[in-house]
ROKOL-517456 format. One record per residue (C-alpha): residue number from 1; x, y, z. Coordinates in steps of 0.001 Angstrom, whole numbers, plus 500000, padded with zeros to 6 digits. Last residue first. Example, Ala and Ser with C-alpha at 12.3 -4.5 7.8 and 13.67 -1.06 7.14 Angstrom:
! ROKOL-517456
@pos->2 | xx->513670 | yy->498940 | zz->507140
@pos->1 | xx->512300 | yy->495500 | zz->507800
***
This chain:
! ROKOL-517456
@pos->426 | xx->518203 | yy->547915 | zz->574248
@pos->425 | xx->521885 | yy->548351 | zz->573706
@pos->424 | xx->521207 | yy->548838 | zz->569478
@pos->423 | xx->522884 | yy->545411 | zz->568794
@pos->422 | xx->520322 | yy->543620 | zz->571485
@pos->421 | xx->517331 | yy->545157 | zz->569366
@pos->420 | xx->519083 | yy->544433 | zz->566112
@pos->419 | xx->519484 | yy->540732 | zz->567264
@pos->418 | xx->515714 | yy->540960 | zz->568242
@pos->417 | xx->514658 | yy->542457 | zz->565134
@pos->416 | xx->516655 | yy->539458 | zz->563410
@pos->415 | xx->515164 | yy->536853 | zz->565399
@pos->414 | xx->511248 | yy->538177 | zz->564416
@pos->413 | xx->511914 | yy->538367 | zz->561156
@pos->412 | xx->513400 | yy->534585 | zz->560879
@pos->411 | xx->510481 | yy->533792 | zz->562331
@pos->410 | xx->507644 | yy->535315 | zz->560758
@pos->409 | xx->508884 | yy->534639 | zz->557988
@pos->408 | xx->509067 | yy->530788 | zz->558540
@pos->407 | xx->505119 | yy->530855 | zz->559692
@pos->406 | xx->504543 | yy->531999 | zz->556127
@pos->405 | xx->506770 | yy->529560 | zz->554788
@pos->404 | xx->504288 | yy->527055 | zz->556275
@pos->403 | xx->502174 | yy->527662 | zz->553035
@pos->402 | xx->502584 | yy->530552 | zz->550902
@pos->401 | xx->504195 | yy->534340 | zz->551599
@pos->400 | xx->507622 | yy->532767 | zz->550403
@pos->399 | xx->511085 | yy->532099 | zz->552532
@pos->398 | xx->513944 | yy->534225 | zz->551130
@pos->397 | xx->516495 | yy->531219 | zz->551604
@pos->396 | xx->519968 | yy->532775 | zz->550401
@pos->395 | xx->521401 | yy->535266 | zz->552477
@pos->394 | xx->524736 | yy->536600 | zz->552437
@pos->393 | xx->525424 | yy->539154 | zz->555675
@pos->392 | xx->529301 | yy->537727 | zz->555817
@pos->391 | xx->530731 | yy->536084 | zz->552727
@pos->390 | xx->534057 | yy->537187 | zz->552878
@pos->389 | xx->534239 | yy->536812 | zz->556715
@pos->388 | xx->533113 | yy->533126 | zz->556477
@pos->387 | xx->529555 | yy->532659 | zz->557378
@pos->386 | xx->528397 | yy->531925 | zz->561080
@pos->385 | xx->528330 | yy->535608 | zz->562827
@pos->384 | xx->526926 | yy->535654 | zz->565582
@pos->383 | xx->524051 | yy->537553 | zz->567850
@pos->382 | xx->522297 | yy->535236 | zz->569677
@pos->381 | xx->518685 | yy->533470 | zz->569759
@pos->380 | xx->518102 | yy->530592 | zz->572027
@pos->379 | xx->514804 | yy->532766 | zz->573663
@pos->378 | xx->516192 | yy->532821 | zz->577085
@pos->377 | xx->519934 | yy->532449 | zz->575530
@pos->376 | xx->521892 | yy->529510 | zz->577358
@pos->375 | xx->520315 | yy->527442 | zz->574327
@pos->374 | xx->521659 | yy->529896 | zz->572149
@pos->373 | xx->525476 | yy->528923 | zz->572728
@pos->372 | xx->528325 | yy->531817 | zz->571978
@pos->371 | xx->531150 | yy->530788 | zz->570425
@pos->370 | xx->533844 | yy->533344 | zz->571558
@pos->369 | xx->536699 | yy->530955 | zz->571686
@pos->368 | xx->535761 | yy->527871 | zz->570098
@pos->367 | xx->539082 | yy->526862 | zz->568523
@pos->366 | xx->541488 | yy->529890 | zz->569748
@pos->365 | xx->544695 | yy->527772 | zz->569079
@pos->364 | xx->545242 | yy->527220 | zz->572704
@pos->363 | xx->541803 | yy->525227 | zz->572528
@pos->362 | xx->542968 | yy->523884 | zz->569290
@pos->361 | xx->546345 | yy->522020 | zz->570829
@pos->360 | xx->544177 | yy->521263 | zz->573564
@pos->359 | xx->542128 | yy->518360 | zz->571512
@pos->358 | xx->538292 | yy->517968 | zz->570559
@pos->357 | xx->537859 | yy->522301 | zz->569590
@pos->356 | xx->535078 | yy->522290 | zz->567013
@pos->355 | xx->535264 | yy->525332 | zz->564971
@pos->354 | xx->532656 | yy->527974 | zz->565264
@pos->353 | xx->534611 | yy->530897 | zz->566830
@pos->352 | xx->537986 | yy->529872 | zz->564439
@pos->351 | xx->535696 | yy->530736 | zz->561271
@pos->350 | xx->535711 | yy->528165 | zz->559074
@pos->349 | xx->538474 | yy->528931 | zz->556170
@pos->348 | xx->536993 | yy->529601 | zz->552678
@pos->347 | xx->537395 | yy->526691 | zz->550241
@pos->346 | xx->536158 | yy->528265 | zz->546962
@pos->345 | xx->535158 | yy->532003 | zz->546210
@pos->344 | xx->533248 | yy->531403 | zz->543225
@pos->343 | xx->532319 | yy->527362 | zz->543352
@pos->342 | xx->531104 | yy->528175 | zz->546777
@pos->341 | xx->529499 | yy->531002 | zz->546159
@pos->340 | xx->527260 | yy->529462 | zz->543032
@pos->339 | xx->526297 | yy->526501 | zz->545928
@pos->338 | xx->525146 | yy->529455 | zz->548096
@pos->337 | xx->523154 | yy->530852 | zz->545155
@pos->336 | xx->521755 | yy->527373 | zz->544015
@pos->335 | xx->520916 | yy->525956 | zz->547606
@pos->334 | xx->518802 | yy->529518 | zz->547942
@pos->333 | xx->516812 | yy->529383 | zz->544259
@pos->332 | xx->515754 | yy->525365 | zz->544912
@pos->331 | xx->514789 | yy->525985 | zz->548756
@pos->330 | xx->512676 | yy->529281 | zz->547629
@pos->329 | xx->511134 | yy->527328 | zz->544795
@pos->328 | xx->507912 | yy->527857 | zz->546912
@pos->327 | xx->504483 | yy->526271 | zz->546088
@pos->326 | xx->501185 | yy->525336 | zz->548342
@pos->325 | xx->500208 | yy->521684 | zz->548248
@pos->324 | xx->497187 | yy->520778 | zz->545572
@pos->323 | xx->499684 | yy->519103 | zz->543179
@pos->322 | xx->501652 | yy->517416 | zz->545623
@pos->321 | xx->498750 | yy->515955 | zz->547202
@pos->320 | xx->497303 | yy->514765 | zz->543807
@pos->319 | xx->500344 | yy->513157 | zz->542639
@pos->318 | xx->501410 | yy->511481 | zz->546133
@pos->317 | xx->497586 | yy->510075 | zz->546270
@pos->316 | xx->498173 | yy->509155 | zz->542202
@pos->315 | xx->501240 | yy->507576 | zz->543072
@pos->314 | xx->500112 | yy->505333 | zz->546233
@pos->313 | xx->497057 | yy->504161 | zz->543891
@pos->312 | xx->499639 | yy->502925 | zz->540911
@pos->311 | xx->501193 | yy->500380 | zz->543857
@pos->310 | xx->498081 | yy->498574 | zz->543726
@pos->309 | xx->499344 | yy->497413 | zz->539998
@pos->308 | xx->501771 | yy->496878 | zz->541073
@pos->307 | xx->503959 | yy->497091 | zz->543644
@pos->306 | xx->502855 | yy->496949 | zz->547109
@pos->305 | xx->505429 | yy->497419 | zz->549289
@pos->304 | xx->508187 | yy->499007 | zz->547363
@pos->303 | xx->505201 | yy->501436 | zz->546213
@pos->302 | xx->504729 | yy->501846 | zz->549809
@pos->301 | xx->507888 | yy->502776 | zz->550543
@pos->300 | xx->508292 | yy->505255 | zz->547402
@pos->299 | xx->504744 | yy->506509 | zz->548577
@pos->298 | xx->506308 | yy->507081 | zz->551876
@pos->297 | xx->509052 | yy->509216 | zz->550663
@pos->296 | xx->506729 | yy->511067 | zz->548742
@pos->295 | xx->504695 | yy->512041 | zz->551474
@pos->294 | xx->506909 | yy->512977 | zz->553860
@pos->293 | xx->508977 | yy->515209 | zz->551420
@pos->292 | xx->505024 | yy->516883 | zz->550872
@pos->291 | xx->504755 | yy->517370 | zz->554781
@pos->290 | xx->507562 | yy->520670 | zz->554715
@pos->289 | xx->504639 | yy->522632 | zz->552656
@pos->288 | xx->505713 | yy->525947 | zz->551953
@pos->287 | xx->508736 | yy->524576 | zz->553395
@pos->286 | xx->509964 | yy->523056 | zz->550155
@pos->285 | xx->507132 | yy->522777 | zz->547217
@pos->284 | xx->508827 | yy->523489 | zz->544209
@pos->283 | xx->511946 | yy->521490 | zz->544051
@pos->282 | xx->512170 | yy->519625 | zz->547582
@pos->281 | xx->508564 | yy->517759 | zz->546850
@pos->280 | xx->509396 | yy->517552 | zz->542879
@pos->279 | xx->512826 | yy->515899 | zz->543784
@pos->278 | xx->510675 | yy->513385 | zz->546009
@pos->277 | xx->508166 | yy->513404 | zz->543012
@pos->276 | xx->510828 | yy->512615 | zz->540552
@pos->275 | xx->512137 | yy->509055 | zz->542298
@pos->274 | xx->508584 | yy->507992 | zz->542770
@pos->273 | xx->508443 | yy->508073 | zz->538918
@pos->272 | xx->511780 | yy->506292 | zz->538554
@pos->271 | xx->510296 | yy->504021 | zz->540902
@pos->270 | xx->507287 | yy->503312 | zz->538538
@pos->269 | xx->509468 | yy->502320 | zz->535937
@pos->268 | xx->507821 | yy->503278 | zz->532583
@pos->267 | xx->505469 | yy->500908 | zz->531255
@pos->266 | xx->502994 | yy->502732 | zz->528530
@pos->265 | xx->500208 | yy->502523 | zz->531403
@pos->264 | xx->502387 | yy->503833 | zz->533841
@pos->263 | xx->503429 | yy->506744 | zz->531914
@pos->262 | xx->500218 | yy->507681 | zz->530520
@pos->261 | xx->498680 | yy->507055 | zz->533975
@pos->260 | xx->501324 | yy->509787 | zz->535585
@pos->259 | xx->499987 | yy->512391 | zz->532658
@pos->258 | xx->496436 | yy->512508 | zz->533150
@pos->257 | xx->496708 | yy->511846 | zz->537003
@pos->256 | xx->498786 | yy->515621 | zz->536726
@pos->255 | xx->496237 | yy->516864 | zz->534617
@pos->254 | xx->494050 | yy->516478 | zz->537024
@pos->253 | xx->495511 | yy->517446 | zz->539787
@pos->252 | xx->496633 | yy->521018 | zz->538628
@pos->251 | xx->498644 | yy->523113 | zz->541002
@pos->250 | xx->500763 | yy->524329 | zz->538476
@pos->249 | xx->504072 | yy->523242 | zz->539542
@pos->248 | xx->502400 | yy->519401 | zz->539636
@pos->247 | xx->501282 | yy->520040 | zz->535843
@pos->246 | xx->504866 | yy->521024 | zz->534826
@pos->245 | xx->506350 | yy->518021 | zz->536573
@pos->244 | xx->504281 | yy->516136 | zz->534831
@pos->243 | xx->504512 | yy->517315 | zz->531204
@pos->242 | xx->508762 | yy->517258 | zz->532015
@pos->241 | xx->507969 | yy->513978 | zz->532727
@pos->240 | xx->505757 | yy->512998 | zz->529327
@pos->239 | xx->508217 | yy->514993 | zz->527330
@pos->238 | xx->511600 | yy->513447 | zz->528806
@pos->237 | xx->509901 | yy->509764 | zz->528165
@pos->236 | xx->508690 | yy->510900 | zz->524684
@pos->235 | xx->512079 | yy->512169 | zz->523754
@pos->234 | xx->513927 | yy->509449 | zz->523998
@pos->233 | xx->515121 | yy->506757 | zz->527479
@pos->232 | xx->511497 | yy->504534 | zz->528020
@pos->231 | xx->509826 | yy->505048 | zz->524870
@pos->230 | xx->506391 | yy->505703 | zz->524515
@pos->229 | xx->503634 | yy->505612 | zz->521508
@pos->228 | xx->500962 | yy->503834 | zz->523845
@pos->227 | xx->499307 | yy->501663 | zz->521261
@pos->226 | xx->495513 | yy->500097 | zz->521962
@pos->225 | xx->495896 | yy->496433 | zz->522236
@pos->224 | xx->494994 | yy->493632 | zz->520526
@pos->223 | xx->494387 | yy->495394 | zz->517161
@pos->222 | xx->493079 | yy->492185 | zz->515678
@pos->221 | xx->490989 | yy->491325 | zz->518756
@pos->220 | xx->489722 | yy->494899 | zz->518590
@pos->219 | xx->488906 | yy->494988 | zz->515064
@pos->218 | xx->487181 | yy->491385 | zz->515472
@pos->217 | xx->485004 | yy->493057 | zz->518232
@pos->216 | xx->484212 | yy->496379 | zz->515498
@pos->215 | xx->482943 | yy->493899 | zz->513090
@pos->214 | xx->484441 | yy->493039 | zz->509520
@pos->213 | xx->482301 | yy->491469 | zz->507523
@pos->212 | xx->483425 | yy->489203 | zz->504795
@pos->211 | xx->480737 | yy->488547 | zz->501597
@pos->210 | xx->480571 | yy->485226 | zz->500207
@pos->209 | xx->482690 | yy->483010 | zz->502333
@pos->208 | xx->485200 | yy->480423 | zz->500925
@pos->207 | xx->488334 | yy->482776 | zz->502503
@pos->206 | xx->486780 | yy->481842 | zz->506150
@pos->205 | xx->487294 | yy->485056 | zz->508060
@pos->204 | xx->490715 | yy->485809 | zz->510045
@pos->203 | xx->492491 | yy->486980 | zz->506588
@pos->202 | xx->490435 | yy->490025 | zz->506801
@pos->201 | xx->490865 | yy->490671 | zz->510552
@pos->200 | xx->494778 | yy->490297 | zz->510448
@pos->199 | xx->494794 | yy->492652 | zz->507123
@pos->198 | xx->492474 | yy->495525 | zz->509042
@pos->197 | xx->495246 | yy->495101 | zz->512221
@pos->196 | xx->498128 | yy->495255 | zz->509841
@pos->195 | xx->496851 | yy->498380 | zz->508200
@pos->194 | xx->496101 | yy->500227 | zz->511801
@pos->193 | xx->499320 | yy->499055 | zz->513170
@pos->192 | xx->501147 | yy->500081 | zz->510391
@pos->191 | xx->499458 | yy->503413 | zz->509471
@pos->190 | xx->500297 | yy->504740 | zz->513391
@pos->189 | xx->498394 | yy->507828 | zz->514461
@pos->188 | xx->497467 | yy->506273 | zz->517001
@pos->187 | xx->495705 | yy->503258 | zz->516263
@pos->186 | xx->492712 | yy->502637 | zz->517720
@pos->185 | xx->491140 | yy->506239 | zz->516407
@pos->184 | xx->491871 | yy->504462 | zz->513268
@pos->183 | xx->490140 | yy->501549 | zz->514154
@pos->182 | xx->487400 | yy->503137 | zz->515594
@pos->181 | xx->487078 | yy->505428 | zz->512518
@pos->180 | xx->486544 | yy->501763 | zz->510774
@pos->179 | xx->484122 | yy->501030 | zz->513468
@pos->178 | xx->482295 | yy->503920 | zz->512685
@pos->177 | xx->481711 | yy->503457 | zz->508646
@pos->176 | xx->480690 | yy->500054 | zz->508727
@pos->175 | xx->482417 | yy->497461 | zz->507735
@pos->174 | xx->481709 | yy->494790 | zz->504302
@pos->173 | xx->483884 | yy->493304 | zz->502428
@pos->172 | xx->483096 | yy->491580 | zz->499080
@pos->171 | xx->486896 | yy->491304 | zz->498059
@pos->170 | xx->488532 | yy->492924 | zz->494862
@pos->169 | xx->489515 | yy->496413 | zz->496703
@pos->168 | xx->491466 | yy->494423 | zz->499593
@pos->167 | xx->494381 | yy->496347 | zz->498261
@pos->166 | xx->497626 | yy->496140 | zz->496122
@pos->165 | xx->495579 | yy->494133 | zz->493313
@pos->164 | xx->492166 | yy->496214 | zz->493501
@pos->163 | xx->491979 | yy->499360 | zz->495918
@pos->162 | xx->489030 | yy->500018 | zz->497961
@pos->161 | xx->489699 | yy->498378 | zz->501167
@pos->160 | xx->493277 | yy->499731 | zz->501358
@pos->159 | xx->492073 | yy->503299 | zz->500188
@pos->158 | xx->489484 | yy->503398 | zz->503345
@pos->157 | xx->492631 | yy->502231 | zz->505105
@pos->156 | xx->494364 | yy->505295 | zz->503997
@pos->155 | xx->491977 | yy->507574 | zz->504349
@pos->154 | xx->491026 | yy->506380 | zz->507831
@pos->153 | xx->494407 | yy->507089 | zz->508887
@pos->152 | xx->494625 | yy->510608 | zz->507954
@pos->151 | xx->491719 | yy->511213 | zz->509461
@pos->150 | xx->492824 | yy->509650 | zz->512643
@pos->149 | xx->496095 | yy->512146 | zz->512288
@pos->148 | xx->498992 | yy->510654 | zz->510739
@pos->147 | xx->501989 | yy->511823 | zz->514086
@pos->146 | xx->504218 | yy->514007 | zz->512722
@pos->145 | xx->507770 | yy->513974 | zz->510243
@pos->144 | xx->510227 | yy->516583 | zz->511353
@pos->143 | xx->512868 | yy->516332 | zz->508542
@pos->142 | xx->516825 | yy->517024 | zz->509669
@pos->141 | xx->519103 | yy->518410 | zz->507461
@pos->140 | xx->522005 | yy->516575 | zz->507360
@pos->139 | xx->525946 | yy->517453 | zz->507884
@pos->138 | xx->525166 | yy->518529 | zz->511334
@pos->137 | xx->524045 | yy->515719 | zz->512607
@pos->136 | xx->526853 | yy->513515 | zz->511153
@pos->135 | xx->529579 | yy->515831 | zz->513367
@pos->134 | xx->527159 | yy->515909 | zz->516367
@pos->133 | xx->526270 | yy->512236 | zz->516511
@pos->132 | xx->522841 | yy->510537 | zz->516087
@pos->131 | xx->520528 | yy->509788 | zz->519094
@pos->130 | xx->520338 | yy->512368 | zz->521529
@pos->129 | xx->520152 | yy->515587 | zz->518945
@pos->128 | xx->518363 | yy->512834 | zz->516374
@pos->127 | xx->515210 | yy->512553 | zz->518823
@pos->126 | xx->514251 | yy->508823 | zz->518329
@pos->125 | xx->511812 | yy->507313 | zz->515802
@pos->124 | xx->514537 | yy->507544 | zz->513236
@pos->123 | xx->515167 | yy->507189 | zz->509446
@pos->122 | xx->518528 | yy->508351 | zz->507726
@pos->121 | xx->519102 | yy->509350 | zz->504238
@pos->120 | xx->522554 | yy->509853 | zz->502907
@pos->119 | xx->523849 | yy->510545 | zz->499658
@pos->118 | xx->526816 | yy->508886 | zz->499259
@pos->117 | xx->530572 | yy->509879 | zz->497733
@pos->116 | xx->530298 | yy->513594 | zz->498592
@pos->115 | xx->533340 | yy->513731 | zz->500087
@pos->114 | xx->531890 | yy->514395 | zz->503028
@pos->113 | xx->529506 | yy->511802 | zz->503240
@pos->112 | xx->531809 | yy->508997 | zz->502808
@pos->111 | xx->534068 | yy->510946 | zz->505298
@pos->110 | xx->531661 | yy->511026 | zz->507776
@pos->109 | xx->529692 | yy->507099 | zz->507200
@pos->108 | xx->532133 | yy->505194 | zz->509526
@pos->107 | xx->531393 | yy->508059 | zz->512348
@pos->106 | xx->527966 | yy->506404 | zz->512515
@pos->105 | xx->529349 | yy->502958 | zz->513252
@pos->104 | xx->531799 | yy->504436 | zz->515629
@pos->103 | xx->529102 | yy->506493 | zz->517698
@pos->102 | xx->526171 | yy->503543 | zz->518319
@pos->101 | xx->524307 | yy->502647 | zz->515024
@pos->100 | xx->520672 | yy->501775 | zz->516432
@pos->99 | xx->519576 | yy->505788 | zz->515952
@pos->98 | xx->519603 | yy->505013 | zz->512005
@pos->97 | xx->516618 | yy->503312 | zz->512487
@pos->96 | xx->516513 | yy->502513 | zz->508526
@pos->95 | xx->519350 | yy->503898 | zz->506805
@pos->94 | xx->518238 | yy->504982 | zz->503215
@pos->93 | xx->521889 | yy->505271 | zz->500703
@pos->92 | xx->521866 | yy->507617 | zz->498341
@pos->91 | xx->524245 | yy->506207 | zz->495744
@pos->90 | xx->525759 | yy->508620 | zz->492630
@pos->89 | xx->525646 | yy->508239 | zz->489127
@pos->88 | xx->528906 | yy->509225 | zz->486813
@pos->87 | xx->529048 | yy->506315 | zz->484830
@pos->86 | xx->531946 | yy->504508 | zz->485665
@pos->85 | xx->534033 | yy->506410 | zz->488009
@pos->84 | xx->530660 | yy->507574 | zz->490053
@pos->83 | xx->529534 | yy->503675 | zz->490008
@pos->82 | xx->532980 | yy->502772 | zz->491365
@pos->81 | xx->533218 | yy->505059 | zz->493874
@pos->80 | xx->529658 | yy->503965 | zz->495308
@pos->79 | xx->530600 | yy->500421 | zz->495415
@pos->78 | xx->533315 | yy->501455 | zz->497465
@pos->77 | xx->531139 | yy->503505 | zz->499891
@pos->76 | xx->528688 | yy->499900 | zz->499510
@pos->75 | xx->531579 | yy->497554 | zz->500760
@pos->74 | xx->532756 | yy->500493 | zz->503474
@pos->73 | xx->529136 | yy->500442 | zz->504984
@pos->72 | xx->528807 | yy->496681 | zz->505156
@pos->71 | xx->531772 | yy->496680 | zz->506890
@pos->70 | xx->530665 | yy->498941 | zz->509258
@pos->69 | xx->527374 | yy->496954 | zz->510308
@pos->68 | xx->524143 | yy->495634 | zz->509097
@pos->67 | xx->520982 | yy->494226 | zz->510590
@pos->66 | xx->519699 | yy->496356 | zz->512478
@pos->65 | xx->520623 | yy->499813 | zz->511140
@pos->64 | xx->518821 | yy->498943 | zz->507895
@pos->63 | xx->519827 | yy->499501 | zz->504345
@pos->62 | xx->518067 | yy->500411 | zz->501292
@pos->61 | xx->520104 | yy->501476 | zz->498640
@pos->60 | xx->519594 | yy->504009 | zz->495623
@pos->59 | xx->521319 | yy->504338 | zz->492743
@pos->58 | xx->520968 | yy->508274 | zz->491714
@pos->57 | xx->518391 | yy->510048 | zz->489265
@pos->56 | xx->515762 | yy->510976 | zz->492038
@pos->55 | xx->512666 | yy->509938 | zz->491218
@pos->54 | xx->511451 | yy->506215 | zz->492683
@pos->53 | xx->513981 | yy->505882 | zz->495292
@pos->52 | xx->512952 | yy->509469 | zz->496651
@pos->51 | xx->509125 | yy->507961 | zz->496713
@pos->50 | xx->510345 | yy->504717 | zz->498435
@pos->49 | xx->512221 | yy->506793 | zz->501255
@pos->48 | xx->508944 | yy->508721 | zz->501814
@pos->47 | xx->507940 | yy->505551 | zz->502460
@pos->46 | xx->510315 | yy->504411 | zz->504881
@pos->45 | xx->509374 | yy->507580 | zz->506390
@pos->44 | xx->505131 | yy->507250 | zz->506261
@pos->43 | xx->504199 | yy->508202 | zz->509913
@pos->42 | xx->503788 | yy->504419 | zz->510824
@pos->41 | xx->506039 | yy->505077 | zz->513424
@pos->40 | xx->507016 | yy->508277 | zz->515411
@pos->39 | xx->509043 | yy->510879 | zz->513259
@pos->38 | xx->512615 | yy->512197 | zz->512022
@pos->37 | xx->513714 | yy->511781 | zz->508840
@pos->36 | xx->516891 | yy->512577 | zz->508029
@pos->35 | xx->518609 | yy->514366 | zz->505237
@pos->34 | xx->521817 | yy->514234 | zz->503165
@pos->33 | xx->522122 | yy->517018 | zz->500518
@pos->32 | xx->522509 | yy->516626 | zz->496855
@pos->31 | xx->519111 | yy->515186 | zz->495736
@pos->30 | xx->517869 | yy->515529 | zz->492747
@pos->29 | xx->515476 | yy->513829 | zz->490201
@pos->28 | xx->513161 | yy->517481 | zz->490057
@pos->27 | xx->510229 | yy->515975 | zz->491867
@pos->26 | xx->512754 | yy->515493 | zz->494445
@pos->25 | xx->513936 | yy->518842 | zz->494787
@pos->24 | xx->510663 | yy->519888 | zz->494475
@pos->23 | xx->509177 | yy->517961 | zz->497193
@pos->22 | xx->511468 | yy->518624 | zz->499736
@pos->21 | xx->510788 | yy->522601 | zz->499051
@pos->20 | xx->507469 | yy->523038 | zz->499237
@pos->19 | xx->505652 | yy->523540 | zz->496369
@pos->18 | xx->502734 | yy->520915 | zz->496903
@pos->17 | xx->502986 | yy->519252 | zz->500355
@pos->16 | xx->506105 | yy->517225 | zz->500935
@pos->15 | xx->507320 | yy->518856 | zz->504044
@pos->14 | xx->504238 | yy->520572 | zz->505621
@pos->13 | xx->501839 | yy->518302 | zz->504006
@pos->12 | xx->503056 | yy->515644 | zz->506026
@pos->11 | xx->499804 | yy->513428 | zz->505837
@pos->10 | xx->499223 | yy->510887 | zz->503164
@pos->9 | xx->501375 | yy->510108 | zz->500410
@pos->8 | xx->499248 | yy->509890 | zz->496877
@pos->7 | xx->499468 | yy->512904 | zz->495224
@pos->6 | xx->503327 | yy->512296 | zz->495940
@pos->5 | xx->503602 | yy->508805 | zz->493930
@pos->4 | xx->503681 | yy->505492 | zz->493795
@pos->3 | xx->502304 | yy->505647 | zz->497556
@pos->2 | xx->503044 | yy->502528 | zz->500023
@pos->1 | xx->500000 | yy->500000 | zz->500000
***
């Protein structure tokens, strides 16, 4: 069912639409530049692939990541010399899941590329600035290829029912109009799934009978399950957290839920997830809410406890909780700033009146001398200095009108009246 030609490729009008400028270098039988393709799949790059195959006046070789290796590179790169020397054409060369060649088997295609010996055009369902290498990276443009919408996908099964020889088009079948949609809605955005599924249901019915009738239950069973387009260490993962985490910040549960069953549903590790909301809890919540720490630690113990799927529960409770709590950063800001000092001004001596004096060598060093103790204070409040002299008056932690950090202000503005009070004589 892949398209003969561009009229009929479905979805990605905004690279191969009419006049664009893909399409017209390849409608043109040219290519000079290496590309890559970058989408989720069954968004139509292998086929895109095809259509170049098809137009552009160069050999062209299909190759896949999987199953080949350097050598296999260096054979075709010297195939691709020769066929320049003897006729002048040169090789493009499709690499299917390019982002399964790990940094020396994508370095061995650099200087074929350079010297302009291949053409290259990689395929990937992974984000190419994690998955391919800087140096190849840059010597491609990269394609953006989305997600076939559920129209999309209906037209293209509609076409796969309709069409004689490469389709089902000379078969009495019969489906209504809805449960087709289901079947697209089904599948994702993915062609594959959704063409493989309509095949697996055809070829399910007795081949004898007169008329086949596809039902939305035998769509199902061929679909088996709906897909989650996820992947545990690429950009989806990264999105779907950073969606999270984003959600929690702005106090809404629901999304929040939304976004922690996508995850758990697709298969992430649910301790990596526990892992985030105890960051999350620190991150943007702090002493606004001092609890939320709490109550993603215990969720991580219960999760331990429980697993799943009752573990799940424990998640959304921490999810919801965190997401309703009151917000302050103010922990996140202050630990940056006094870490930033650190780096700046680097290993400042301990002032001696706060050292710990354990032998008499440091007590006739001055070790201690001058500490003063709160507790011996009626309110345990005294007037010291603790920071090194070069850093003295810093503060960090500027507390938050929110949550417990209101009760915080209060404090610390309370002990530094009274330390100006005692300053002043009074």
């Amino acid at each position: 069912m892949r398209p003969r030609t561009f009229d009929g490729f479905v979805g990605q009008e905004h690279i191969v639409g009419p006049g664009t400028v893909l399409r017209n270098t390849i409608e043109q039988g040219k290519l000079e530049s290496s590309l890559i393709f970058w989408g989720p799949p069954g968004c139509g790059k292998t086929s895109l692939a095809h259509l170049i195959a098809t137009k552009v006046e160069a050999h062209f070789i299909f190759f896949s990541a999987v199953t080949s290796g350097i050598a296999e590179v260096r054979r075709i790169a010297q195939e691709a010399v020769s066929r320049i020397n003897f006729d002048g054409k040169r090789t493009i060369l499709f690499v299917d899941e390019i982002h399964r060649f790990n940094k020396a088997q994508q370095d061995a295609f650099l200087p074929y590329i350079e010297k302009g010996t291949i053409v290259l055009i990689g395929a990937t369902t992974e984000n190419p600035s994690f998955e391919v290498i800087g140096p190849l990276l840059s010597r491609c443009r990269v394609f953006v290829l989305k997600p076939l919408t559920e129209k999309d996908v209906l037209k293209l099964l509609g076409r796969a029912l309709d069409e004689e020889g490469s389709g089902f088009g000379a078969m009495n079948i019969a489906i209504d109009r809805e449960d087709l949609s289901y079947l697209a809605h089904l599948s994702a955005g993915d062609a594959r799934i959704a063409l493989n599924a309509l095949e697996m249901a055809v070829q399910s019915i007795d081949k004898n009978a007169e008329k086949i009738v596809l039902k939305r239950e035998l769509l199902e069973e061929a679909l088996q399950k709906r897909n989650l387009l996820y992947d545990k260490k690429g950009e989806k993962h990264f999105n779907i957290i950073s969606a999270l985490h984003k959600s929690l910040r702005g106090g809404d549960p629901d999304a929040s839920l939304y976004w922690l069953a996508r995850m758990l549903e697709a298969g992430e590790d649910p301790m990596y997830i526990a892992r985030r909301l105890v960051r999350f809890a620190s991150e943007d919540i702090g002493n606004a809410d001092p609890q939320a720490l709490q109550v993603a630690i215990d969720t991580m113990q219960a999760f331990h406890f429980l697993g799943i799927p009752e573990g799940k529960l424990a998640l959304a409770q921490a999810v919801t909780y965190l997401a309703v709590a009151p917000k302050s950063n103010a922990l996140y800001i202050a630990y940056g700033e006094a870490a930033g000092d650190v780096h700046e001004h680097g290993s400042l001596p301990v002032p001696l009146w706060i050292r710990n004096a354990p032998t008499g060598l440091m007590k006739r060093l001055g070790y201690g001398d001058g500490y003063e103790y709160p507790h011996e204070d009626p309110e345990a409040v005294v007037d010291q200095e603790y920071f090194p002299e070069e850093l003295e008056g810093r503060r960090y932690y500027r507390p938050v009108e929110r949550g417990f950090e209101r009760e915080i202000i209060k404090r610390i503005d309370y002990w530094r009246k009274l330390r100006e009070k005692r300053s002043d004589g009074e």
